[in-house]
N, CA, C and O atoms as a GROMACS GRO file, in nm:
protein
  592
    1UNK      N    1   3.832 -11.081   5.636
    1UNK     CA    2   3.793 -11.015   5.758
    1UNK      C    3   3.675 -11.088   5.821
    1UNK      O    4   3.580 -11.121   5.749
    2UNK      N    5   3.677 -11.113   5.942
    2UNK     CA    6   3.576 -11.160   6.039
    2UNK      C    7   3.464 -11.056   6.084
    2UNK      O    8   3.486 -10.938   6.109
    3UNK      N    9   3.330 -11.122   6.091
    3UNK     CA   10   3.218 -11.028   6.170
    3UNK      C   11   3.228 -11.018   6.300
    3UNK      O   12   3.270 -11.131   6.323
    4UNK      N   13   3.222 -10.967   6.403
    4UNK     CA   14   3.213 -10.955   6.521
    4UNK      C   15   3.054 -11.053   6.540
    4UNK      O   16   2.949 -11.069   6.477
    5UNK      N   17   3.119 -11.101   6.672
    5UNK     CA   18   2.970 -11.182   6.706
    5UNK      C   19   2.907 -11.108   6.818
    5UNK      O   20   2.981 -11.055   6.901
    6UNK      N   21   2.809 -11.100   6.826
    6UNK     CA   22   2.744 -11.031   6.929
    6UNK      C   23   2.783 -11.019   7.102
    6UNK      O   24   2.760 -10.939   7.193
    7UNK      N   25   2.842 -11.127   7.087
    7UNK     CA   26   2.902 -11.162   7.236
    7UNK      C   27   3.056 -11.130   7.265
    7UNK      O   28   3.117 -11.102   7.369
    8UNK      N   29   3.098 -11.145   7.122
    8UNK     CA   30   3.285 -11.101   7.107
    8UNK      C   31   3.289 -10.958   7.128
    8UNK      O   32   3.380 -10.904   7.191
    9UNK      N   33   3.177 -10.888   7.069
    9UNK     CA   34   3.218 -10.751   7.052
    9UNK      C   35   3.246 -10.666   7.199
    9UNK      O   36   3.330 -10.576   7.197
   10UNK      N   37   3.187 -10.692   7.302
   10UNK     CA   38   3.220 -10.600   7.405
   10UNK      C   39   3.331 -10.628   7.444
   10UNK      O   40   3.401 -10.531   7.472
   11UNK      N   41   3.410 -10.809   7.466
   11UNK     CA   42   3.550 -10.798   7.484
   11UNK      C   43   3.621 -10.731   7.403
   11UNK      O   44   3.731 -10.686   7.433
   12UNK      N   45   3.547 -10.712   7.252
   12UNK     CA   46   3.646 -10.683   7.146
   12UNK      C   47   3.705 -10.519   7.174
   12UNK      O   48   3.814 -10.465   7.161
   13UNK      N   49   3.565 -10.474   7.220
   13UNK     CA   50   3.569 -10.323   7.241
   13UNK      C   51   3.628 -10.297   7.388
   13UNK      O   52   3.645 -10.184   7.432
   14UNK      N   53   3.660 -10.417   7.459
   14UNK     CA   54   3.718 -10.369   7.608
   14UNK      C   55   3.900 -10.377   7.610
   14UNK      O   56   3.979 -10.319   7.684
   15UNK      N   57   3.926 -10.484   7.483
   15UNK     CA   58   4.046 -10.427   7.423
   15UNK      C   59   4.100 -10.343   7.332
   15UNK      O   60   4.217 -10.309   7.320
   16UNK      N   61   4.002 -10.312   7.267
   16UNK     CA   62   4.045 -10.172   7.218
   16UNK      C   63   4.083 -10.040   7.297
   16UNK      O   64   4.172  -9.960   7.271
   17UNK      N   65   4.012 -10.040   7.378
   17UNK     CA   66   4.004  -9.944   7.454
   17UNK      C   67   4.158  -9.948   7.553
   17UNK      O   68   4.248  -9.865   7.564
   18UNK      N   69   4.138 -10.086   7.616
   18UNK     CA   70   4.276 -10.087   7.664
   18UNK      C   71   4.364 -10.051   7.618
   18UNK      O   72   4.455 -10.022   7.695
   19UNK      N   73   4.388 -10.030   7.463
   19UNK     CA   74   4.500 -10.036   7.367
   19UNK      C   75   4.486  -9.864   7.392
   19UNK      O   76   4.562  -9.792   7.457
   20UNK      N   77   4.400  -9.838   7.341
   20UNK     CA   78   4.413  -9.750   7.336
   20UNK      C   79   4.466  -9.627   7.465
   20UNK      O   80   4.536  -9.530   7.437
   21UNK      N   81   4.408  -9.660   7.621
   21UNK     CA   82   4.488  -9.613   7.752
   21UNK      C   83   4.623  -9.661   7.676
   21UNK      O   84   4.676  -9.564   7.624
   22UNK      N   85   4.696  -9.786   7.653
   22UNK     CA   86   4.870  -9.821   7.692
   22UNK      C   87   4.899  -9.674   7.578
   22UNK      O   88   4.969  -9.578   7.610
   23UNK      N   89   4.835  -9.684   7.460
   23UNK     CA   90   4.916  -9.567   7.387
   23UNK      C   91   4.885  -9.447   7.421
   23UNK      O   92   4.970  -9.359   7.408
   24UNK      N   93   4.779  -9.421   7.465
   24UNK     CA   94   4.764  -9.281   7.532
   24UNK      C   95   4.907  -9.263   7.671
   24UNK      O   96   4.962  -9.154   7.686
   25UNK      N   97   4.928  -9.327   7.715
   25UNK     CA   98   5.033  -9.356   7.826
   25UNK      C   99   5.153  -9.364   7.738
   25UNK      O  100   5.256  -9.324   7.789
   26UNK      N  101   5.162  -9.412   7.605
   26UNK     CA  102   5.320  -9.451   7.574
   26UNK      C  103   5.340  -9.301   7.517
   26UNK      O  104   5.450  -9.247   7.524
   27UNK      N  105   5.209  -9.224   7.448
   27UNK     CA  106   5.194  -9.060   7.368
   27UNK      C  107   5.291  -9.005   7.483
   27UNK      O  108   5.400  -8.952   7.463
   28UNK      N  109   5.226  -9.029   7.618
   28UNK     CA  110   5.256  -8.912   7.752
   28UNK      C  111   5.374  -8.911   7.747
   28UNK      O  112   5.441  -8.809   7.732
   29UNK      N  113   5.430  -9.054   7.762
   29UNK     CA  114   5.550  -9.089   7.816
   29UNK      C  115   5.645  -8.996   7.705
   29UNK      O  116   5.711  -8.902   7.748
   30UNK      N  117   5.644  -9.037   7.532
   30UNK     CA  118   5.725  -9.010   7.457
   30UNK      C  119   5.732  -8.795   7.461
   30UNK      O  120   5.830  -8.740   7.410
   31UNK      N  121   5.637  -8.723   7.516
   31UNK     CA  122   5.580  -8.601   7.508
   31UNK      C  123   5.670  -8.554   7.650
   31UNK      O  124   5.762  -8.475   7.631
   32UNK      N  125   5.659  -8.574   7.707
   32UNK     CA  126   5.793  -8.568   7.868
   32UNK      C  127   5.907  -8.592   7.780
   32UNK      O  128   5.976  -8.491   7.780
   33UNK      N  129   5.947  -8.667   7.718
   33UNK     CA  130   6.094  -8.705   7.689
   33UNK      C  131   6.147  -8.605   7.571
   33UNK      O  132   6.262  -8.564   7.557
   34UNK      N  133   6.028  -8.577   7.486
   34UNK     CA  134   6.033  -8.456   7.409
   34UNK      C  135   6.112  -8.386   7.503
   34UNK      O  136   6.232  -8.357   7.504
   35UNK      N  137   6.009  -8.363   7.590
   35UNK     CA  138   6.009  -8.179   7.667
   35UNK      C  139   6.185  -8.202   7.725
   35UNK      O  140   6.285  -8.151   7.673
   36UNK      N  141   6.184  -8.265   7.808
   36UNK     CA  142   6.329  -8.303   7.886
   36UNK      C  143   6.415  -8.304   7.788
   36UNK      O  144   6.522  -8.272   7.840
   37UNK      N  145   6.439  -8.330   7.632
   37UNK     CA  146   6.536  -8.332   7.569
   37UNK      C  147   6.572  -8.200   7.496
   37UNK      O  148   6.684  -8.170   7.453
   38UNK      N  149   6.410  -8.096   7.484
   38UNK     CA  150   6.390  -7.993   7.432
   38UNK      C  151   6.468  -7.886   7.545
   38UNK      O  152   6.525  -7.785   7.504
   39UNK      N  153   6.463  -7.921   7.684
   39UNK     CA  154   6.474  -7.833   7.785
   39UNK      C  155   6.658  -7.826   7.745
   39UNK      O  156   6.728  -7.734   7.702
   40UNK      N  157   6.688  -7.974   7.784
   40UNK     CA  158   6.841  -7.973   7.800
   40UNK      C  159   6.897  -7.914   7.643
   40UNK      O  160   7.000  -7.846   7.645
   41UNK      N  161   6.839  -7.938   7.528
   41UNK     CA  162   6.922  -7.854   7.394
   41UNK      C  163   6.878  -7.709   7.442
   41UNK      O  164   6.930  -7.630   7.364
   42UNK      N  165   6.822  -7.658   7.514
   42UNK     CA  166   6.783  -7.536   7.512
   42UNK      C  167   6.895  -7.472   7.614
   42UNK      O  168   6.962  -7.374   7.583
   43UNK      N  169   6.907  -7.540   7.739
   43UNK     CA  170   6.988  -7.495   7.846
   43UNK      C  171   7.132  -7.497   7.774
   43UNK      O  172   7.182  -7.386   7.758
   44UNK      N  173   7.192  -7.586   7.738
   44UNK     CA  174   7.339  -7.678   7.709
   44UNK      C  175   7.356  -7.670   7.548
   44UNK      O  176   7.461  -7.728   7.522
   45UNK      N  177   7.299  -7.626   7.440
   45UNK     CA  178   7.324  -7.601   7.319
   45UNK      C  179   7.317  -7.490   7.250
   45UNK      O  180   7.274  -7.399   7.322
   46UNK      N  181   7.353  -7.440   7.088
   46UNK     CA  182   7.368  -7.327   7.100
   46UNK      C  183   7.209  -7.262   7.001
   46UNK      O  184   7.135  -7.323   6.922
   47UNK      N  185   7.207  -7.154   7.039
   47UNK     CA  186   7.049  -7.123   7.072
   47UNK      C  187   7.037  -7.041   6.952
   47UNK      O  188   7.128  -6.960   6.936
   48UNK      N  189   6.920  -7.045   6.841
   48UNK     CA  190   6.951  -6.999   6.700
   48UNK      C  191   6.900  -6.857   6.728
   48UNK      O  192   6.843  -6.816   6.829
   49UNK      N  193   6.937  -6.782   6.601
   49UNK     CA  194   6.916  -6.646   6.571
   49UNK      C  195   6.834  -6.602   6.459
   49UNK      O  196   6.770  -6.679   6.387
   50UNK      N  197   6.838  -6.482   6.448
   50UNK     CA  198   6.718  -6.439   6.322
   50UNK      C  199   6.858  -6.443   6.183
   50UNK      O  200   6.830  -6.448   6.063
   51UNK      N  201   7.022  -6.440   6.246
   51UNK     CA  202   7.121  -6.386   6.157
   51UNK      C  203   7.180  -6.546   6.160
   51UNK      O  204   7.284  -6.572   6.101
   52UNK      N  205   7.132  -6.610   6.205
   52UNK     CA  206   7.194  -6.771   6.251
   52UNK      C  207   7.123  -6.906   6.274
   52UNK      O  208   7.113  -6.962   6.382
   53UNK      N  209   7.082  -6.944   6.172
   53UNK     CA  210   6.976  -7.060   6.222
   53UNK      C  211   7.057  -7.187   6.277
   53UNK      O  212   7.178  -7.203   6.262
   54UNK      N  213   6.984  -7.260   6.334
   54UNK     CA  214   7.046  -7.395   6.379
   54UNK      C  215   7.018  -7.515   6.316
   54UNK      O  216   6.910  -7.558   6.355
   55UNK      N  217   7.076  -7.593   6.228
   55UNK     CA  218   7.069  -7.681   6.115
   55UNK      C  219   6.976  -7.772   6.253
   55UNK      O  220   6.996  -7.756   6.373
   56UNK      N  221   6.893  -7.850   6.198
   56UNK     CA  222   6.829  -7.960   6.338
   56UNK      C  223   6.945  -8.094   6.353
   56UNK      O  224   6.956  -8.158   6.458
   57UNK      N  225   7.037  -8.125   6.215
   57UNK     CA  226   7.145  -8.222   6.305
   57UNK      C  227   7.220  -8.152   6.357
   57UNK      O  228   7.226  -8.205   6.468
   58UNK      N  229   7.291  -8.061   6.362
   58UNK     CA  230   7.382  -8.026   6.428
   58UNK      C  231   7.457  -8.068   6.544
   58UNK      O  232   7.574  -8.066   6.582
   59UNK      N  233   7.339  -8.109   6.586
   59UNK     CA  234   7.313  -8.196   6.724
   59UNK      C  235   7.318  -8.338   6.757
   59UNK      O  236   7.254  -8.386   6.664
   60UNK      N  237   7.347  -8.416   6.816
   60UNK     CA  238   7.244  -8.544   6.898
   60UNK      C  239   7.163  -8.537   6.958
   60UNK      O  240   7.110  -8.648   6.971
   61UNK      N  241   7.091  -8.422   7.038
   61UNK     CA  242   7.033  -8.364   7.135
   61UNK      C  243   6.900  -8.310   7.016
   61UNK      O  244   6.783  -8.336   7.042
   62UNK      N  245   6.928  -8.253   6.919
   62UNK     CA  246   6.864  -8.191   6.826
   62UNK      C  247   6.811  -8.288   6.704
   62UNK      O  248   6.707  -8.272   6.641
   63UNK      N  249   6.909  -8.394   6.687
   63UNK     CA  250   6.837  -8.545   6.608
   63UNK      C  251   6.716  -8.603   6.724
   63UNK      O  252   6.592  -8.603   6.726
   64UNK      N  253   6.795  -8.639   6.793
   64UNK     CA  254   6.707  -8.711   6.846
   64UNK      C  255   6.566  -8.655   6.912
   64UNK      O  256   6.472  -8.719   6.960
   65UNK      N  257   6.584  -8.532   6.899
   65UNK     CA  258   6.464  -8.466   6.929
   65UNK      C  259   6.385  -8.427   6.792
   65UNK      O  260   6.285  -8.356   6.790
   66UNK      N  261   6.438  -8.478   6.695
   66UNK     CA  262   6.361  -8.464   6.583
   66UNK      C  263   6.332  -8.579   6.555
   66UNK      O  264   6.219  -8.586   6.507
   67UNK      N  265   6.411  -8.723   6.567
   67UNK     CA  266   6.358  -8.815   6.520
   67UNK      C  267   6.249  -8.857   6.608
   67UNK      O  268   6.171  -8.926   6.542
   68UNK      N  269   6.206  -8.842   6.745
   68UNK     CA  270   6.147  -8.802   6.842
   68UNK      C  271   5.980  -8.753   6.801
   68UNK      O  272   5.883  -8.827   6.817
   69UNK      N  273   5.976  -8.665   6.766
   69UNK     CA  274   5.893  -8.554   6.734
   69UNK      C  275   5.812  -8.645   6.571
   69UNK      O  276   5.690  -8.651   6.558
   70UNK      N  277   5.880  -8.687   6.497
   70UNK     CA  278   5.829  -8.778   6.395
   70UNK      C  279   5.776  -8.853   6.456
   70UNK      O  280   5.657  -8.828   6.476
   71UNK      N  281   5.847  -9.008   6.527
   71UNK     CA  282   5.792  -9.098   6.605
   71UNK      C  283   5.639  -9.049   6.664
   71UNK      O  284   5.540  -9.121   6.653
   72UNK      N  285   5.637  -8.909   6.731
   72UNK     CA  286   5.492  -8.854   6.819
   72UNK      C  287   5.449  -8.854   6.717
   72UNK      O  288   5.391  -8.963   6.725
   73UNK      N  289   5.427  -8.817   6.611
   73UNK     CA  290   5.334  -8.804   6.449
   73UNK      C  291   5.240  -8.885   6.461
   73UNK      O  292   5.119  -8.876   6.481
   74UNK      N  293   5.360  -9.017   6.435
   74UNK     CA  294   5.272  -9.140   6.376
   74UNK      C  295   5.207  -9.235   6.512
   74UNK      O  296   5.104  -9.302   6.507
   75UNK      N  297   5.289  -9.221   6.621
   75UNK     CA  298   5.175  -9.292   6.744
   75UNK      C  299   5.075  -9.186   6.750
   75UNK      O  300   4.979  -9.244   6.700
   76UNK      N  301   5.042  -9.084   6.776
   76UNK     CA  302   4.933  -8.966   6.779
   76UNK      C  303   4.803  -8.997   6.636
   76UNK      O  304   4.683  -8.968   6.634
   77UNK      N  305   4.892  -9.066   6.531
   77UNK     CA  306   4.799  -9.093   6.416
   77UNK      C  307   4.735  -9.268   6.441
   77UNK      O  308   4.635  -9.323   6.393
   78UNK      N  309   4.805  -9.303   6.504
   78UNK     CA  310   4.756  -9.443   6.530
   78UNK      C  311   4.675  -9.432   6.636
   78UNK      O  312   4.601  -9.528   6.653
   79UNK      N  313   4.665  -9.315   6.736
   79UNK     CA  314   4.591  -9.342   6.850
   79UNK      C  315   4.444  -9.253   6.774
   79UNK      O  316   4.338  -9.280   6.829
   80UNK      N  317   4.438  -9.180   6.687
   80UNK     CA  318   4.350  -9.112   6.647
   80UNK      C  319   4.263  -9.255   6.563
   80UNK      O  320   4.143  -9.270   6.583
   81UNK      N  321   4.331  -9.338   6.482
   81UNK     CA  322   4.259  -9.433   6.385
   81UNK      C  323   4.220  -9.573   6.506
   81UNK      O  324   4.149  -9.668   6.474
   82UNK      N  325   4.281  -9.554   6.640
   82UNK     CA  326   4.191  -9.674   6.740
   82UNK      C  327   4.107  -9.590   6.807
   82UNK      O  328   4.018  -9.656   6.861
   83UNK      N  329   4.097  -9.474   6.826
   83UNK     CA  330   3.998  -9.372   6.895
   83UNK      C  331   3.820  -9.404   6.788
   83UNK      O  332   3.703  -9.431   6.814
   84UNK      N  333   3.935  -9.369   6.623
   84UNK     CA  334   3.771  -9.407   6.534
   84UNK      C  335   3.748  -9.572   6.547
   84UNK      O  336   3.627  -9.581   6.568
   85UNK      N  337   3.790  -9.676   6.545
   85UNK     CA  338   3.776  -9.790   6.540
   85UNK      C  339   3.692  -9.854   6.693
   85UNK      O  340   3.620  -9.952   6.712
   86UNK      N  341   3.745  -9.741   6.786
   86UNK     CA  342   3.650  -9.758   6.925
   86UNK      C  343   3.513  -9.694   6.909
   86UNK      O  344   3.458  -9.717   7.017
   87UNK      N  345   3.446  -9.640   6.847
   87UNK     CA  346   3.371  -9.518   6.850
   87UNK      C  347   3.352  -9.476   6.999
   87UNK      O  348   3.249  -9.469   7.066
   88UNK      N  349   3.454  -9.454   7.023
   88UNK     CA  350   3.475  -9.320   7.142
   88UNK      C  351   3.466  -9.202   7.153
   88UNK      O  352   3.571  -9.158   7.199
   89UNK      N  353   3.367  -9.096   7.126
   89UNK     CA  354   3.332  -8.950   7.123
   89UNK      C  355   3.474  -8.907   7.177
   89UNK      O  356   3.572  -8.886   7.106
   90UNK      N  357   3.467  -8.897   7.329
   90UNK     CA  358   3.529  -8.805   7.379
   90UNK      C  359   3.699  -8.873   7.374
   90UNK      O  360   3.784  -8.788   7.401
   91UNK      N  361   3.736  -8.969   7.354
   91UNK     CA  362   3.866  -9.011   7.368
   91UNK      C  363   3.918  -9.008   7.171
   91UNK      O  364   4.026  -9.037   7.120
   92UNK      N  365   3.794  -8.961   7.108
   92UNK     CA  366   3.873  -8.955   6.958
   92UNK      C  367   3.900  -8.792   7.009
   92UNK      O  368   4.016  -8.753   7.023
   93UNK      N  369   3.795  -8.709   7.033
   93UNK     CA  370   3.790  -8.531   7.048
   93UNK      C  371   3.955  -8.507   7.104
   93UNK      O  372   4.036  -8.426   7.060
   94UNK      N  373   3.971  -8.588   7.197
   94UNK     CA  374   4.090  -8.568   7.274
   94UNK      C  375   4.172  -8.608   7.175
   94UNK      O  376   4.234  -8.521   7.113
   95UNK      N  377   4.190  -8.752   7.140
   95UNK     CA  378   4.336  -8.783   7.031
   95UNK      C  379   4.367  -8.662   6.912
   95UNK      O  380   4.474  -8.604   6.897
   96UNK      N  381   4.274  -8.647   6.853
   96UNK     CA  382   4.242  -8.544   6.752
   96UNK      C  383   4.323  -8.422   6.776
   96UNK      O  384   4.412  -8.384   6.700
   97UNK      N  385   4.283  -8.353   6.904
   97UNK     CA  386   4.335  -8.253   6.961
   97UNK      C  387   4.502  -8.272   6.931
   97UNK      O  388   4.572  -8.213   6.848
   98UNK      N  389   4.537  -8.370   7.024
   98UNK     CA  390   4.672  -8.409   7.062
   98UNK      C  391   4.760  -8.425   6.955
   98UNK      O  392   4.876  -8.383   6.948
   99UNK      N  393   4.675  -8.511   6.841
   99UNK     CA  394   4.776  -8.464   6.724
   99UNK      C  395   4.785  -8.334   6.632
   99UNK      O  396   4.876  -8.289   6.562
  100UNK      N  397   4.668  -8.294   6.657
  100UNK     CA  398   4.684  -8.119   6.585
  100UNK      C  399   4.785  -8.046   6.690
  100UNK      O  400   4.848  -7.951   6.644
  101UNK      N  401   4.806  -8.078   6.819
  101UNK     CA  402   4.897  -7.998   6.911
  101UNK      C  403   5.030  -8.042   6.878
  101UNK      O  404   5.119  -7.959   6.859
  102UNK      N  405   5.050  -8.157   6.868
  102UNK     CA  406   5.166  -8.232   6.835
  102UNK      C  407   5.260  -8.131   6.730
  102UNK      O  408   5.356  -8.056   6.742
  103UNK      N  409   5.153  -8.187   6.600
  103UNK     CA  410   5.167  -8.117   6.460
  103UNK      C  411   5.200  -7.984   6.499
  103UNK      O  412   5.312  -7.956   6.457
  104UNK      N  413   5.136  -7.874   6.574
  104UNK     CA  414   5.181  -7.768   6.611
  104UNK      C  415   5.310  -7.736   6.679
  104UNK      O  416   5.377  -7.641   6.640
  105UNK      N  417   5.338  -7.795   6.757
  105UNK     CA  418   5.428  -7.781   6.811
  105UNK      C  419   5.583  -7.824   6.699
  105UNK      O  420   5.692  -7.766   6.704
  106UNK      N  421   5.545  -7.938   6.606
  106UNK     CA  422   5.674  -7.935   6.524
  106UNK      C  423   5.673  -7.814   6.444
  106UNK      O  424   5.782  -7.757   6.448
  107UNK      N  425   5.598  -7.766   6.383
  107UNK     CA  426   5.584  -7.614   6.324
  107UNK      C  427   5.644  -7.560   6.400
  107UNK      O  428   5.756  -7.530   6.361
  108UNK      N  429   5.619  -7.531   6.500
  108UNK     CA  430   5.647  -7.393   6.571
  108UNK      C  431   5.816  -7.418   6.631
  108UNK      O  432   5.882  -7.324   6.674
  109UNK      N  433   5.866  -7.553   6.625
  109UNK     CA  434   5.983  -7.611   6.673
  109UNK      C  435   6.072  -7.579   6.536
  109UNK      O  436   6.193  -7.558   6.542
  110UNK      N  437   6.003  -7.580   6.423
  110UNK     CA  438   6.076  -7.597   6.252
  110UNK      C  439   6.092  -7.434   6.282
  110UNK      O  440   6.208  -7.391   6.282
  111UNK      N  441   6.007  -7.361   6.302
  111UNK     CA  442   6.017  -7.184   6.267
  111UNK      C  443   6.122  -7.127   6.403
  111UNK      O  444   6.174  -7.017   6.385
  112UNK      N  445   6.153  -7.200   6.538
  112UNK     CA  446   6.237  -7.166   6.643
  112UNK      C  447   6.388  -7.184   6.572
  112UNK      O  448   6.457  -7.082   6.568
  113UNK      N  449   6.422  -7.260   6.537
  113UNK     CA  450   6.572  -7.335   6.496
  113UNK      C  451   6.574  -7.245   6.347
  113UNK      O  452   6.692  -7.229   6.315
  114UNK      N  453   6.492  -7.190   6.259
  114UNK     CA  454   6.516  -7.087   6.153
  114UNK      C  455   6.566  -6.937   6.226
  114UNK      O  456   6.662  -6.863   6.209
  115UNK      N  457   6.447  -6.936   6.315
  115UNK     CA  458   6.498  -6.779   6.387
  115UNK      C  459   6.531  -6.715   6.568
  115UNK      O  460   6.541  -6.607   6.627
  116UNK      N  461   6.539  -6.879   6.601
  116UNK     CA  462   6.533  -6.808   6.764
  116UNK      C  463   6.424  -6.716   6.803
  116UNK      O  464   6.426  -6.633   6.894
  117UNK      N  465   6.300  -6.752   6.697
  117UNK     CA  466   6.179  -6.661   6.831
  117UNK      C  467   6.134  -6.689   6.945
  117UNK      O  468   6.084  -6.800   6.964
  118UNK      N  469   6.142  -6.571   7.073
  118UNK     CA  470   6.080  -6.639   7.138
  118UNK      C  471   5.934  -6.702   7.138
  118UNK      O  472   5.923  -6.799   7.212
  119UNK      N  473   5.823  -6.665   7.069
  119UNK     CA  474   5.727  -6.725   7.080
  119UNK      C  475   5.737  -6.810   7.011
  119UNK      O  476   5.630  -6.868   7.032
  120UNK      N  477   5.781  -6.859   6.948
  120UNK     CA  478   5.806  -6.985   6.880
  120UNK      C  479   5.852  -7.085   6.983
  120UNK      O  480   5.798  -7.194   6.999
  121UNK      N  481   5.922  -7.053   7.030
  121UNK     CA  482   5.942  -7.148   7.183
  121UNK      C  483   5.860  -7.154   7.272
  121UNK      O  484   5.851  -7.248   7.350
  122UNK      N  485   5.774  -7.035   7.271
  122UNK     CA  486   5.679  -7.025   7.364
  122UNK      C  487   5.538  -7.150   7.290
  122UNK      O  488   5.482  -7.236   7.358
  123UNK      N  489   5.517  -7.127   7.170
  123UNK     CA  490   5.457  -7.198   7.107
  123UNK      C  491   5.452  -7.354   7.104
  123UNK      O  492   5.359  -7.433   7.117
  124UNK      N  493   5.564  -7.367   7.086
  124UNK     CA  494   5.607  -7.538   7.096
  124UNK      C  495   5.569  -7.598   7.260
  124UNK      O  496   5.523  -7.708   7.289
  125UNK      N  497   5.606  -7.480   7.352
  125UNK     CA  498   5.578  -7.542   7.455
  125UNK      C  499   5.410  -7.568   7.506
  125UNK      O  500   5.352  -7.675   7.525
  126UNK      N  501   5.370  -7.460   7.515
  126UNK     CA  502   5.231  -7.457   7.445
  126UNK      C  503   5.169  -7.546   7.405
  126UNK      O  504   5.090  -7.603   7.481
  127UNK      N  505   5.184  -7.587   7.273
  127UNK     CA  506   5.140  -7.705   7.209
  127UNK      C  507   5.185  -7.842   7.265
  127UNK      O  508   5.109  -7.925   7.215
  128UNK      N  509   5.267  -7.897   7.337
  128UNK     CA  510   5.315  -7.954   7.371
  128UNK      C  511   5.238  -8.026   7.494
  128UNK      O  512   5.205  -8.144   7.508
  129UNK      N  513   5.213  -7.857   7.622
  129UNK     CA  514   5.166  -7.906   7.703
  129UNK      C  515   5.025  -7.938   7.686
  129UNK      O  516   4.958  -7.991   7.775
  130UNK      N  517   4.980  -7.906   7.570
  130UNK     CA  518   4.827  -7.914   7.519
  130UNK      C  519   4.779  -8.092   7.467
  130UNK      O  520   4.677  -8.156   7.491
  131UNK      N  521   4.864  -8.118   7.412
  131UNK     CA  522   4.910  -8.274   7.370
  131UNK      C  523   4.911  -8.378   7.518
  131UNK      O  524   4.856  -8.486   7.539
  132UNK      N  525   5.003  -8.292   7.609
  132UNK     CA  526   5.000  -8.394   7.684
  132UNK      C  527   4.861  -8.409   7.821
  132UNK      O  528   4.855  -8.485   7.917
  133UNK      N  529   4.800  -8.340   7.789
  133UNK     CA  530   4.676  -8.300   7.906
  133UNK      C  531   4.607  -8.429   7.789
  133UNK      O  532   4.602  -8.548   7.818
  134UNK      N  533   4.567  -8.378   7.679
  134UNK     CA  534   4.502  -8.463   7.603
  134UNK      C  535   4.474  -8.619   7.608
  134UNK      O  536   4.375  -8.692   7.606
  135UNK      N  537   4.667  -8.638   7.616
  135UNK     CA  538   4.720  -8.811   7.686
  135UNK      C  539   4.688  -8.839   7.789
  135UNK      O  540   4.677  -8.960   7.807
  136UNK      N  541   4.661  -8.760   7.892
  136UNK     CA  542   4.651  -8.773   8.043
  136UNK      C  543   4.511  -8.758   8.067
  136UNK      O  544   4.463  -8.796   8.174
  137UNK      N  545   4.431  -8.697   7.961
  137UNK     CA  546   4.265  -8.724   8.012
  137UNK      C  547   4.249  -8.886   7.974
  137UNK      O  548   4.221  -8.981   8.046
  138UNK      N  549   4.285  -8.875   7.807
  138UNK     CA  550   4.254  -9.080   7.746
  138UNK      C  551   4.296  -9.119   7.907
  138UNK      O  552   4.209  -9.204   7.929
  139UNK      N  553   4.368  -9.110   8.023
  139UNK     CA  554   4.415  -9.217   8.114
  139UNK      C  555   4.291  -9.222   8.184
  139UNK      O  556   4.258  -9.325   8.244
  140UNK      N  557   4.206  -9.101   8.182
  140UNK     CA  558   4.101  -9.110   8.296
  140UNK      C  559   3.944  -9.108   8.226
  140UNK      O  560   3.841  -9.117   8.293
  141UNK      N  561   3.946  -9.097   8.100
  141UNK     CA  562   3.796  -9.093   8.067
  141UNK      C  563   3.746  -9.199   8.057
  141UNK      O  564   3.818  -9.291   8.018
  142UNK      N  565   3.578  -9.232   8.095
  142UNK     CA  566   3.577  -9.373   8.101
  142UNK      C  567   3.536  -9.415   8.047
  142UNK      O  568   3.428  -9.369   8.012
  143UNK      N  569   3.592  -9.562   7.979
  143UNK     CA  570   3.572  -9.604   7.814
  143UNK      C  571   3.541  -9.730   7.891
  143UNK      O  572   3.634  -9.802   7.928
  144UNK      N  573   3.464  -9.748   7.907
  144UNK     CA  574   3.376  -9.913   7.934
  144UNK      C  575   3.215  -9.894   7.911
  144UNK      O  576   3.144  -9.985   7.954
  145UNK      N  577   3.140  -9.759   7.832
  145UNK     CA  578   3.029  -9.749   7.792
  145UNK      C  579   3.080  -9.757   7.610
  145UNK      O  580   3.199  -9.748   7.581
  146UNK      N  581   2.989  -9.771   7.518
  146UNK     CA  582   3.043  -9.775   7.393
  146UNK      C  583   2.917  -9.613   7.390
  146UNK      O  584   2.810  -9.592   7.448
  147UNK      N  585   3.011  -9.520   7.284
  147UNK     CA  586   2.898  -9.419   7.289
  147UNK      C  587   2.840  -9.448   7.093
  147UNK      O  588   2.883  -9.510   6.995
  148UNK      N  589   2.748  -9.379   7.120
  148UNK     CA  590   2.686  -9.370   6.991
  148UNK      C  591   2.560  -9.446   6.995
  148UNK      O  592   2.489  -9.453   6.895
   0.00000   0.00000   0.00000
């Protein structure tokens, strides 16, 4: 491993940061495609019960919204470990968030498809839209001061 030189480090830290906006933007992007794939199995598939659960393959609509929902895991965990590697206060507070919402929302998506609750749907969405405000502040907070 290399030391940072005194003069490297602010480019070093002005690409981090960049990295960190493209994945905050790729989080958003993949968190919409959630929702749009969550909407259409919801409208167009068949909708579970407390007497009827819905296996999650059952589907293509329902894979891919699970393999989906994994994928958000681990970019949400990678944007949390360049948030600490930036020491960015407010853009880790936010990643942090986004993956505890994330994480929430697959819970609450795992307990919908066991019983058709509605707040469980209500929940996922919830969490969901909580995740993506999170992605959409990283686009605007401004990371060209280093804090600490």
């Amino acid at each position: 491993m290399s030391t940072l030189t005194e003069s490297g480090s602010g480019t070093d830290l002005a690409k981090r940061l960049e990295r960190i906006r493209m994945a905050s933007f790729g989080a958003l992007t993949m968190l919409i495609l959630q929702s749009v794939i969550g909407t259409a199995y919801n409208l167009y598939g068949t909708a579970p019960t407390s007497a009827k659960p819905v296996d999650p393959g059952s589907s293509p609509l329902l894979i891919l919204h699970s393999v989906l929902g994994i994928l958000l895991v681990i970019a949400a965990g990678v944007l949390v470990f360049r948030a600490v590697q930036a020491k960015s206060g407010p853009v880790l507070a936010t990643s942090i968030v986004g993956l505890v919402a994330i994480i929430g929302a697959g819970i609450a998506g795992s307990a919908f498809t066991r019983n058709g609750a509605s707040g469980a749907s209500l929940g996922m969405a919830i969490a969901a839209a909580v995740a993506m405000l999170c992605y959409a502040a990283n686009l605007v907070i401004p990371l060209g001061k280093r804090q600490g």
